[in-house]
Every structure is written in structure tokens, then in C-alpha cells.
C-alpha angles and dihedrals in degrees: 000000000000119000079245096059091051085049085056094041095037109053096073092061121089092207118096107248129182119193107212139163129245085265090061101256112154090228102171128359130174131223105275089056088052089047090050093053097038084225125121128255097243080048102070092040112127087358129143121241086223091070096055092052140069098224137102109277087230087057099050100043088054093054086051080049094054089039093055092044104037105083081200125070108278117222124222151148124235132181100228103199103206132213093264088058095255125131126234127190104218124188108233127207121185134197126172108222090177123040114227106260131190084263108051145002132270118271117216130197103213114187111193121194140179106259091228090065100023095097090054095048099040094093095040091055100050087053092055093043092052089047087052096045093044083051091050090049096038088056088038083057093043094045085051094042087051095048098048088052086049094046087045090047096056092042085052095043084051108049086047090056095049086050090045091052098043087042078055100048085039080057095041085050103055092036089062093040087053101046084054093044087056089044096051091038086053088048096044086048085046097048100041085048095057086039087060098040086055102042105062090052096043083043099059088037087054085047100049093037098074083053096044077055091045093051095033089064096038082055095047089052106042081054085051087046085056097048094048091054094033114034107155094059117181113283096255086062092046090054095042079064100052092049092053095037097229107189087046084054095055096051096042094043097065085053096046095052086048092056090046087058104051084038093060084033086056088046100051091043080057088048098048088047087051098051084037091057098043093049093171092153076059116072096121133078112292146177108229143154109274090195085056091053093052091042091055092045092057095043087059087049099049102109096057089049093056113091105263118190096014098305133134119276113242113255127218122210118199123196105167126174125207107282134193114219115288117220104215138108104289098188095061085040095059081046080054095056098037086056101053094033089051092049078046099059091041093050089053095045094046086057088053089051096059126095115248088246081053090047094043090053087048110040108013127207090339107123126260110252131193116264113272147155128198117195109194131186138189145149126249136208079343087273103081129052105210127195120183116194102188122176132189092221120127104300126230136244132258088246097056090038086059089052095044105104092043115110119249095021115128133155094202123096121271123288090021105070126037098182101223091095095091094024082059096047093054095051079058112051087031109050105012103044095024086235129131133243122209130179118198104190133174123187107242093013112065137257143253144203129215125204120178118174135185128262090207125022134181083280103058 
């Protein structure tokens, strides 16, 4: 209680009534104490009560000791001298309304009377000070009880804004998911639309090519059949072969037919990559050739990989082990590898694109390579199928390698990185193969990902 909320709880009685602490400080008195005094109110601020009694200080400071220890109402008998020098016997009566702590002293109601009147008003002061103490501990148990619901409505209000904003991130998520499954579905439909397109055409140029071989060389040597039996021809003839420089045509045609066909072979390589990469007749589970996906993937990328503006042309490195197939979804692995290959080639780009006072902040004295990434797979413990893409672009922080995997985070400017690529890829080896996905990366040396998926997973 504060010396204020005894003031409140105090003025309505008509005994007189001090508020003091266990060390004898008048901290708190109402008028009829004043009155009985004659003294004014400023005047027993901060006051002790020894200097308003008669009797010894030891006696009176036992009495406040038994006050601040007894839980009942503790009897005495205390000499008040007044303001006009008289002396007046009053009946005391003192109960503790707050138990000395560690942290503060006792606080002690003291109720004084005249001794003429104190038997009739015993029982009517008990009454009011039960009243006051029910009061003090009615307002104690309401403070408590306002203080735990305020406790339990931020710890509500907490834990719904921490579901509100996961709810929000867990939105933001699929949205994003959703918005790049649209995109790659567009580009596989894409893709596997142009593959077909090519490939009829390619197809019927492959197939007549072996018979345009076979009639070019009966012609040739049906011409070589008439030379040998004529070989003095007229002279329009002779010159006809002059302006068409026969024996230069036999020689060249067999070449050029030979070039026609690597070149349809080439194209319909580029074709069978394209319809390889797209997979859409492929959304279930699969076993596949993980060499083929890869394959596919760089033969999309391959002309980011060619030297543009006079720079060097990236170059791959494979270093394939011998793999078992491999049951997953092949068409959301090829969207894996196109991801990280594709953050390869820009890293790299972006390196080619800094100034040498830029490179040499960066990476120090290291030494400048060629561009170059080396993709790398193995099995392991013959449980785990492991492919490492590793590029010696710029490298990465620690900050930006801890974010990597957050959608919508992207180091690259406005309008040319979404962030949802690796946040995606994730999502895929993850959740849907069970697998894991690791980046090393060291800022000024490179950086490398790690894929490692499962032989066998919960499906089979």
C-alpha cells in the first residue's frame, strides 16, 4: 500500500489512523489523527513516531517489532505529547498490512484512541479495520488477476502474430512456387512444341539424305562410264565441263553430303535434348539417366556458355562416374540443374564484367582463371547418388549463403532475378526426393552445389 491509497482508504473514518513502517516513520496519517495531536497535517510528514511519545525509544520500537511479525492485531499502550504541551494516554492498537521483504520495509496501521472511549469503540474498530484490510486484499487480487490476463493477451497476441506471419511467408511461398511452376510448364510446353516442329522436317531431310548419296554416286559414275568410252566429247560438252569444273565437284560433293549429314545428325541431337529436357509425358516418378538430364540442361544453356565480345567461352568440365538409374521426377530435376547451372554462368559473367581494381578487392593476389565449371557425380555407400556443379565465379558471403534458400531473396538487380529459383530447388530435392542440397561457398574462390539424392526413397 502507498502512503496515497491509505490517504484514499483512510479519510472516511473518524478514528485517527498513521500509516508507518517497521523503522517507525510516520509515512501517511488522516485528520482525526491531526486533530488529536493539534498538530497540522505538513507537520507529521516524515516524522518518528518516537518523537510524538513519551516512551523509551526501545519500548516502542519492540512494540513496531511485534506489530510487523504478529499476523493478528497487536494491543499497547502509548503517552501522545500534543502541540499545547499536554499529555494524553492513548490505547494502541497495531496491525501489519505489508510483511517486511528484501526489498522494503514492513508497513504498519496503527489506530490510536483515548482510553475513556477505547472499550466502546473496540469492536467498531476491528470491523473498520477488517473492512480496510478485505478492501486492501480485494484490490492486491484484482491487481494480480489484471496483470495474468494481460500477461495471457499478449502471449496470445504473440503467438497469433507469429501464425499470421508464417501463414503470410507459407502464402508468399506457394504463390511464388506457383508463379514458377506456370513459367517452367510454359517453357517445357514451349520447348517440347519447337522440338516437334523440328523434328518432322529434320526428320524427312536425315531419311532422303542416305538416297541423294546413293544417286549422286550412280550419276557420278554413269558420267565417269561415258568418259571412259568417249573420251573425246564435242567441244560444247568439253567446255560445259570446264565451266562446272567437273573433276573439282566430284571430289567436294562427297564432302558436302557428309557435312549435311552431321549437320541433321547435330540437329536432331539438339531436338532429342529439347524434348529430353521438357519431359512433360514424364510427371511421375521415373528411372532415367541422370548423365542425359544434365546433358539436356547444358545443351539449352549453350549459348551462354560460347565466348560473346571477345571473351573467353565457358568451359564444362564433366567428370561422370558410372551411375544406376536413378527413380525421381525428371522433369523438376532438369528444372534443378537449369537453376544452379544458370546461377553458375551469371556468376561467372558477373566476375568478367568487374574492373581489375573490383577482382583484386575481392579476390586478392589469387590468380585469374578461365571460366569454368566442373559438374561432378558419384555414388556413395551404394545408397546415395551425389552431383556436385561447382563453378570459379565470384563466391558468395556467409550472409547471402545463409539466405539462399528464402524465397524471394536474390542478389541480382530488379527485373532479372526473382529468387524463387533456389528456393524452388530446394522444395525439389528436399520434399519431393527425400535428398539433400548443400552450397560451399567461399567469397573470391567459387562456389559449389552439392545435390545428393536418394537410390531408394518412401515410394519405391
Amino acid at each position: 500500500m502507498t502512503p496515497e491509497q491509505f490517504i484514499e482508504l483512510a479519510r472516511v473514518l473518524p478514528e485517527p489512523l498513521f500509516l508507518i513502517s517497521g523503522e517507525g516513520q510516520i509515512l501517511a496519517t488522516n485528520q482525526p489523527a491531526v486533530d488529536l495531536l493539534g498538530l497540522r497535517r505538513q507537520e507529521l510528514q516524515e516524522r518518528m513516531i518516537f518523537d510524538l511519545v513519551t516512551e523509551p525509544p526501545n519500548k516502542v520500537a519492540k512494540y513496531l517489532q511485534a506489530c510487523s511479525s504478529s499476523r493478528a492485531m497487536v494491543l499497547g499502550s502509548l503517552t501522545l505529547r500534543k502541540n499545547d504541551g499536554q499529555q494524553l494516554i492513548c490505547r494502541s492498537q497495531g496491525a501489519v498490512i505489508q510483511p517486511a521483504s528484501p526489498e522494503s520495509s514492513s508497513l504498519i496501521l496503527l489506530r490510536l484512541e483515548k482510553r475513556e472511549i477505547a472499550s466502546s469503540n473496540f469492536i467498531l474498530l476491528n470491523q473498520k479495520i477488517n473492512q480496510l484490510a478485505k478492501e486492501i486484499q480485494r484490490r492486491k487480487q484484482a491487481e494480480e488477476a489484471l496483470l495474468k490476463a494481460n500477461q495471457e493477451l499478449e502471449l496470445r497476441v504473440e503467438e497469433r502474430t507469429t501464425a499470421l506471419t508464417e501463414t503470410l511467408k507459407e502464402l508468399q511461398r506457394t504463390q511464388g512456387h506457383l508463379i514458377q511452376a506456370e513459367k517452367m510448364s510454359g517453357l517445357g510446353q514451349m520447348v517440347a512444341g519447337v522440338a516437334h516442329e523440328i523434328n518432322n522436317p529434320i526428320n524427312f531431310i536425315y531419311g532422303n539424305l542416305p538416297h541423294t548419296e546413293k544417286y549422286t554416286r550412280d550419276l557420278l559414275r554413269l558420267v565417269q562410264l561415258y568418259q571412259q568410252h568417249y573420251p573425246n566429247p564435242p567441244l560444247e560438252i568439253q567446255e560445259e565441263i570446264e565451266n562446272v569444273e567437273f573433276d573439282f565437284l566430284q571430289q567436294d560433293i562427297a564432302k558436302l553430303l557428309n557435312s549435311m549429314k552431321i549437320g541433321t545428325e547435330r540437329i536432331r541431337e539438339i531436338v532429342l535434348g529439347l524434348r529430353n529436357f521438357s519431359r512433360l509425358d514424364e510427371a511421375e516418378l521415373k528411372k532415367v539417366n541422370i548423365h542425359e538430364g544434365i546433358d539436356s540442361t547444358l545443351m539449352i544453356l549453350q549459348h551462354h556458355l560460347q565466348g560473346k565480345n571477345g571473351h573467353t567461352a565457358i568451359q564444362v568440365i564433366k567428370e561422370y562416374r558410372q551411375l544406376p538409374l536413378v527413380k525421381c521426377y525428371p522433369g523438376q530435376l532438369n528444372q534443378v540443374f537449369m537453376n544452379i547451372l544458370a546461377n553458375a554462368i551469371d556468376a561467372l559473367e558477373d566476375k568478367r564484367s568487374l574492373s581489375s581494381a573490383q577482382k583484386q578487392a575481392i579476390m586478392g593476389n589469387s590468380p585469374i582463371q578461365n571460366p569454368q565449371i566442373q559438374i561432378r557425380t558419384d555414388v556413395v555407400d551404394e545408397k546415395w547418388v551425389v552431383i556436385s556443379i561447382a563453378d570459379n565465379g565470384l563466391g558468395m558471403t556467409e550472409e547471402v549463403t545463409s539466405n539462399l534458400y528464402n524465397p524471394f531473396f536474390t542478389t541480382k538487380p530488379v527485373g532479372k532475378g526473382t529468387g524463387l529459383g533456389l528456393s524452388i530447388s530446394y522444395q525439389i530435392i528436399v520434399e519431393k526426393h527425400e535428398g539433400q542440397l548443400h552450397c560451399h561457398s567461399t567469397l573470391g574462390q567459387g562456389t559449389e552445389f552439392i545435390i545428393t539424392l536418394p537410390l531408394k526413397n518412401r515410394n519405391g
